[in-house]
N, C-alpha and C positions, 0 to 999 in steps of 0.2 A: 348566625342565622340570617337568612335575606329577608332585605323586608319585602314587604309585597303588599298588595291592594284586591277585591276583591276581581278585578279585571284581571290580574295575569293568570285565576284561576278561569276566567269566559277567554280567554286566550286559549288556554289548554283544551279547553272543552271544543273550541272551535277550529282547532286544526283538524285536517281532515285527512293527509297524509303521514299518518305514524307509520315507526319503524317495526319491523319484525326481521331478524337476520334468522334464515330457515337451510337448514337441511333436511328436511324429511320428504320422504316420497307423496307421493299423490292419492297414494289408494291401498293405506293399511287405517290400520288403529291410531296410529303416529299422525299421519294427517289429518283426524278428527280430531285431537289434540290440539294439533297448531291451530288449524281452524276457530275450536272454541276459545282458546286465548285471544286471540287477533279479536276477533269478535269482541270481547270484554276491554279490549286497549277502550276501546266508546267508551266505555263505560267506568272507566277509572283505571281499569289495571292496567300494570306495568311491572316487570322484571322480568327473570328469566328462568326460563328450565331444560333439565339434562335429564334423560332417561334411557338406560344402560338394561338392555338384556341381552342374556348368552356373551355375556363379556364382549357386546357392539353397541355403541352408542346411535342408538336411532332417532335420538332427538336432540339438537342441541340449541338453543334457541334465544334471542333476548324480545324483549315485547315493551312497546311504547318507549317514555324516555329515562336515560338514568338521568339528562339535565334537563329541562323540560323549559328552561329560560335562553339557553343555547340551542338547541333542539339536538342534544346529542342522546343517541340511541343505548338501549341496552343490548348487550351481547353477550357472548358467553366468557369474555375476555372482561365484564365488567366489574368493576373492586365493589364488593357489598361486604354488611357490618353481620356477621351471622351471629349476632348474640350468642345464649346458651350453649349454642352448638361447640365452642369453644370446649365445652366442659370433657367432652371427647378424647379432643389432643390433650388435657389435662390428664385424664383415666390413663390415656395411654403411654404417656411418658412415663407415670406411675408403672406402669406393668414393664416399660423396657427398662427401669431403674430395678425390678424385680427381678426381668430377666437376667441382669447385668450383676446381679447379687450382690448391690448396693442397700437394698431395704428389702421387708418379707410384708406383704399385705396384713399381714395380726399383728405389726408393731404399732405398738401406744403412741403418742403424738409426744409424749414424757420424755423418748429417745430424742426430741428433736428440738423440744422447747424449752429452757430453764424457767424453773418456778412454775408451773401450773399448779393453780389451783387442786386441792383433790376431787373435787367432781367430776375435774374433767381428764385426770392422769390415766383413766383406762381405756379413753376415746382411741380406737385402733383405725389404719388408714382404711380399713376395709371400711370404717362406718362411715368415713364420710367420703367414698364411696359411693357410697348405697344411701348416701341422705339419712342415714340413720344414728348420729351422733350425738342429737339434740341440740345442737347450736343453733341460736338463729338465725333467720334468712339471710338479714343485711343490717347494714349499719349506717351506712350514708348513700348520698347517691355517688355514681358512677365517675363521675371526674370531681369530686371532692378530695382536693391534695392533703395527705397524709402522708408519714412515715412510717417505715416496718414497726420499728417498735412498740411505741405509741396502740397504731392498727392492733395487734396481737394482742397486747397486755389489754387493752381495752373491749375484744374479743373473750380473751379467756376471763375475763370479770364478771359478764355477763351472765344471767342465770340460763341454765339449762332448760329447755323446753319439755325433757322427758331423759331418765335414765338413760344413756348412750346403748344403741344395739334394740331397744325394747319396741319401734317404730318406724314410721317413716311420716318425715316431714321437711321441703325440701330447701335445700341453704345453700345458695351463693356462698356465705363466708367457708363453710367448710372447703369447698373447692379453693378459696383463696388460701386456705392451708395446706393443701395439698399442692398450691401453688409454689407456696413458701420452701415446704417438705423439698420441692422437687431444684430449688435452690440452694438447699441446706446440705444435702447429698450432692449433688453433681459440682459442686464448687462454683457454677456460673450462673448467669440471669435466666428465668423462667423459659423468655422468649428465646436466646439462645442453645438453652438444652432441647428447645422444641425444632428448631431450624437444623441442628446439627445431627440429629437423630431419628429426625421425622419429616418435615420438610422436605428439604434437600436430597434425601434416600430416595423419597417418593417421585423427584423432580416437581415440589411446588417451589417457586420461586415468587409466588403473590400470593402469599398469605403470611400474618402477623398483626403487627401492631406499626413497631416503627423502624423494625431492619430490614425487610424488604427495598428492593431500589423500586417505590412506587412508581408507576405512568400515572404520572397526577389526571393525563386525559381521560383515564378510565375510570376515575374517581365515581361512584355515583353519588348524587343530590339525595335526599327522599324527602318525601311530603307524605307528613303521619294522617292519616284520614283525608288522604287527596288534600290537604290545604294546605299543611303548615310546613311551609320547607326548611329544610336546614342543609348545610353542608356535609361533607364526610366526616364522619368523627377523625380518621384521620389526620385530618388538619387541623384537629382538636391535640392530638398527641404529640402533632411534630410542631407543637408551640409551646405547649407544656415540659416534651422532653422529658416525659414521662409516664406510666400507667398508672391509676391511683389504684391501691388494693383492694378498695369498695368493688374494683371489676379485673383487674389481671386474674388470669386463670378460671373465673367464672365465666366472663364473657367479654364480649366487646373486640374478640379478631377478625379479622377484616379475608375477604378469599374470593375469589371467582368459582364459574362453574369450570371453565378447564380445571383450576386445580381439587377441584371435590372431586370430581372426575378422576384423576389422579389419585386423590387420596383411597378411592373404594381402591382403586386398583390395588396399590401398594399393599390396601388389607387383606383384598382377598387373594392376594398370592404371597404371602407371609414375607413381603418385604421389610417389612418393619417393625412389625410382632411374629414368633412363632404363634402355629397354628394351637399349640395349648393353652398360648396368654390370650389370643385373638378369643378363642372358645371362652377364658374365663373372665372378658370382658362382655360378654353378650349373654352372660346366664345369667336368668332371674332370680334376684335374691331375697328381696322385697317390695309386697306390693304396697301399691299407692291406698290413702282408704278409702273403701266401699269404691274401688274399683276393679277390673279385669285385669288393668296393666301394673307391671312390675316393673322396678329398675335393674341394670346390670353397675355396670361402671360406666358411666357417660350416655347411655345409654337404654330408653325405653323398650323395653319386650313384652309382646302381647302373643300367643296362638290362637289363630283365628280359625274357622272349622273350616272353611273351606278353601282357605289357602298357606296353613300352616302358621309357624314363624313370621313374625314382621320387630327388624330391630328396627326403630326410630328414635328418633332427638327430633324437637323443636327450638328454636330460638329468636326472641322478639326484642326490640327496648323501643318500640313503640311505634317507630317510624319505617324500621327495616324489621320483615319476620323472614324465618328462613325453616325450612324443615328438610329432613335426611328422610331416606323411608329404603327399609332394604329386606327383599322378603328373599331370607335363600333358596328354597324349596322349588319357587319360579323364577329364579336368576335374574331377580329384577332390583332395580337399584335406583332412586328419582333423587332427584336433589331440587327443591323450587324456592326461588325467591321473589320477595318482591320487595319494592323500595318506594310503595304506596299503601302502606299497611291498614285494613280496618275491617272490621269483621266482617263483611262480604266476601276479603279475600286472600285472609291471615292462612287457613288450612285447607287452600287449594289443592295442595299437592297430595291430602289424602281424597280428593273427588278425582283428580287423575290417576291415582292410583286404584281407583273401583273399576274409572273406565277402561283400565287395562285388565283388570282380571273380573271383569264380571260384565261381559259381549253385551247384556240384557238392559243394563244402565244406561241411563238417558239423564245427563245431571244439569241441575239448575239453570238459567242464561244467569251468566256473570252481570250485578247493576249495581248501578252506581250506588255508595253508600252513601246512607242519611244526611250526611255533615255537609260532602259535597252536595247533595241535591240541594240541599237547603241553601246551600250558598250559591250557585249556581243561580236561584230562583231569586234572593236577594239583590245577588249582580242585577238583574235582569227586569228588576220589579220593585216598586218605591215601597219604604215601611206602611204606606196607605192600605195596600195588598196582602196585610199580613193573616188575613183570615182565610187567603185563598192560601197560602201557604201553610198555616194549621191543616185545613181541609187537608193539602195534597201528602204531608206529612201520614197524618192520621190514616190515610188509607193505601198510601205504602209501606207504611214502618209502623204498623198499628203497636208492635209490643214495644217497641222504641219508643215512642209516640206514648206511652203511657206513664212510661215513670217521669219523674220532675229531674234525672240529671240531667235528658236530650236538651231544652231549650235552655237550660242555666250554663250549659256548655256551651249551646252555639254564640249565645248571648256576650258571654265572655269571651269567647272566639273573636266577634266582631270588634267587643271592644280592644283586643289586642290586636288586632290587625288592618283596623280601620278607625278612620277620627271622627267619623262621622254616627254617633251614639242612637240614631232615631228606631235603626233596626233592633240595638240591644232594649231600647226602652219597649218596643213591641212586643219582645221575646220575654223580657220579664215580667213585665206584666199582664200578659198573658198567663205564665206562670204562677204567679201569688193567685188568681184566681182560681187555679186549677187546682191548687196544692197551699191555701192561705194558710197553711195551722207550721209550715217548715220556713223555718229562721232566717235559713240559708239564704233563701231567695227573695227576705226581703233585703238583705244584707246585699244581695246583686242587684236589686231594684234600687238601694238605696249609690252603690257605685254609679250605676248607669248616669242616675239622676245629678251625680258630682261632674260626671265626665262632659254631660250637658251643660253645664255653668246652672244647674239647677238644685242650690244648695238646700234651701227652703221645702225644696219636696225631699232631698235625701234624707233631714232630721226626719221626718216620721217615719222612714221605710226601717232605719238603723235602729231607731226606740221599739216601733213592731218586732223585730231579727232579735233585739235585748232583752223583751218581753217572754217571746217564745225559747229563750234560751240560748241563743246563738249569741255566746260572748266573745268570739273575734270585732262585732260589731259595736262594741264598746268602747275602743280605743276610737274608734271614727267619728262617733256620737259625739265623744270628748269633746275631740279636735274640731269639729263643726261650730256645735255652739259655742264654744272656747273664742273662735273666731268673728261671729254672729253675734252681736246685742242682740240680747231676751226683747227688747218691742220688737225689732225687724223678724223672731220667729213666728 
């Protein structure tokens, strides 16, 4: 991760020539697109979008920076992390090992794994498929090195979330078994059987993990809520030299928009799946609950009344989100990413998707999100100001602005990214006033006040957070007064 200071985020803010690589005309629908991105670079966003109707790409686009310390640009040629969306090329290896009459989608996972459990011996590929196996979500995070076996047996030990087939509820691990599944059968590595079969057919040559011959140039950076930058995961893997199962097959490949591009192609003209596996990847099997949408294989399905059919995937790990969006009916097909992820402008790509099928629509101005304002405002304004920054908070982000995680977050924000504690001690205590009866925040009132060399005020914030129940702040209490003579408290 880079380190950084609250300047190289008023850096960012203050450049005033960003990039936009544009091909669209002047005076359709596609130019009011580009338009309203450009526009929103001010404002925090950044990445890129591709949107394909009648089988011609009328928009292909990158916005703001993919390195924002270099000042290099995003493009359509940029490496981004498409999380979940992975799960896709996962489905659909599965259906070309189908095609290939190597596996039948109702085979139990029993054929592939010695020793399961019996709970979980009737778990079929279709269920975890369709999220409906009952396995849980996850098990670690994303680059936590493990081995197959280990992963698996500790996987299948786990209690089932609900009889396999009977629901939906959605699991990363089961895709990492279908990961496994799609190893066990083809004789070779996950990322291999996807490159040699799908990839490469389609003509993607940037997209994976770690066999690609990457352009490190094109790598993008990304900053989770405009602030916190990190590298490519990427150069996460080609250190490690390895995917950890916590994320192969669920998530975590890496792709541009040329090659999404590609890859719609390749589908919709049955390059890589026949048109019957292609169909029985996109039918809905089961829905999500107490909701409209349903899943297929890799793949969300919704029918919407006034424009049919919409398959989409989303996929986020916090700092890159990315979403697919593909309505057949209007031969429309969006692929958006961005590498500035946070809720302003995580599912952008279904408001540019309105603005194409619904003339009437007039959507939001892109602004800047909470985290960024608020730091931006700190950059720029001494912790003295911090009531003017309440103030400005509460009347742009009134619903933000009202629960107790926004300022324990920013709080903690600062003190990760800055040495200088006067802001976090503003922000928490600010907090405890707003919110005095939760633990939590005296237990960040009580940090702040350590990281000031103000040990003397942290014992009572930690004893309050001990009080109310919050016994992570136990061990701190300890070690304070541990350190502290009883007169000096």
């Amino acid at each position: 991760m880079h380190k950084t200071r609250f300047g190289t985020l008023l850096l960012f803010f203050a450049v005033l020539s960003l990039y936009s690589q544009t091909s669209s005309t002047n005076n359709t629908v596609y130019h009011k697109i580009d338009a309203y991105l450009k526009s929103g670079i001010h404002h925090g966003f950044s990445g890129a979008l591709t949107i394909i109707k009648n089988d011609s790409i009328k928009l292909q686009e990158g916005y703001g920076f993919a390195n924002r310390e270099q000042q290099i640009p995003n493009s359509a040629t940029t490496i981004y992390d498409i999380g979940s969306n992975t799960k896709q090329f996962t489905a659909t290896a599965i259906l070309k090992l189908a095609e290939l009459g190597k596996l039948k989608l109702d085979d139990s996972i029993a054929l592939y794994f010695k020793n399961i459990p019996e709970d979980k011996r009737s778990i079929t590929l279709h269920q975890l498929l369709t999220h409906s196996s009952g396995l849980i979500d996850r098990m670690g995070n994303d680059f936590e090195k493990t081995s197959t076996q280990p992963f698996f047996k500790q996987l299948f030990l786990s209690k089932l979330l609900f009889q396999p087939g009977k629901q939906f509820h959605y699991s990363n691990t089961g895709y990492s078994v279908l990961g496994r599944v799609i190893e066990l059968v083809s004789g070779t590595s996950y990322e291999s059987f996807l490159q040699k079969h799908l990839f490469h057919p389609a003509g993607m040559y940037q997209t994976g993990y770690l066999l690609p011959k990457w352009r490190n140039s094109k790598l993008a950076s990304s900053y989770n809520r405009g602030i916190l930058p990190s590298n490519s995961p990427i150069l996460k893997y080609q250190k490690d030299q390895e995917i950890s199962w916590h994320l192969k097959a669920n998530g975590g490949i890496n792709s541009t928009q040329t090659d999404l591009a590609l890859w719609f192609k390749a589908l919709k003209t049955n390059k890589i799946l026949s048109k019957k596996s292609l169909n029985k990847g996109t039918t809905p099997y089961i829905f999500y609950p107490n909701s409209r949408l349903q899943y297929g294989y890799g793949w969300t399905i919704r029918t919407l009344k006034t424009v049919g059919k919409r398959i989409a995937h989303n996929g986020s790990n916090g700092a890159f989100a990315h979403s697919l969006l593909w309505y057949p009916q209007q031969k429309l097909y969006i692929s958006y990413i961005t590498n500035a992820n946070s809720d302003e402008v995580e599912f952008l790509g279904y408001r540019i998707a309105k603005m194409l099928l619904d003339p009437e629509y007039a959507p939001p101005p892109i602004k800047n999100n909470v985290y960024a304002t608020a730091f931006r405002f700190m950059e720029q304004h001494p912790s003295t100001a911090s009531e003017q920054l309440f103030s400005l908070l509460s009347n742009q982000y009134p619903e933000a602005y009202g629960r107790s995680n926004l300022l324990n977050s920013l709080g903690n924000l600062v003190l990760r990214l800055h040495k200088d504690p006067t802001w976090a001690l503003s922000l928490f205590k600010k907090n405890t006033q707003r919110f005095p009866q939760d633990g939590n925040l005296w237990d960040s009132l009580g940090d702040a006040h350590q990281r000031a060399q103000q040990p003397h005020r942290a014992i009572p914030c930690y004893q309050k957070a001990v009080k109310l129940g919050y016994t992570p702040a136990k061990k701190k209490l300890l070690r304070l007064q541990k350190n502290i003579p009883e007169k000096s408290q």
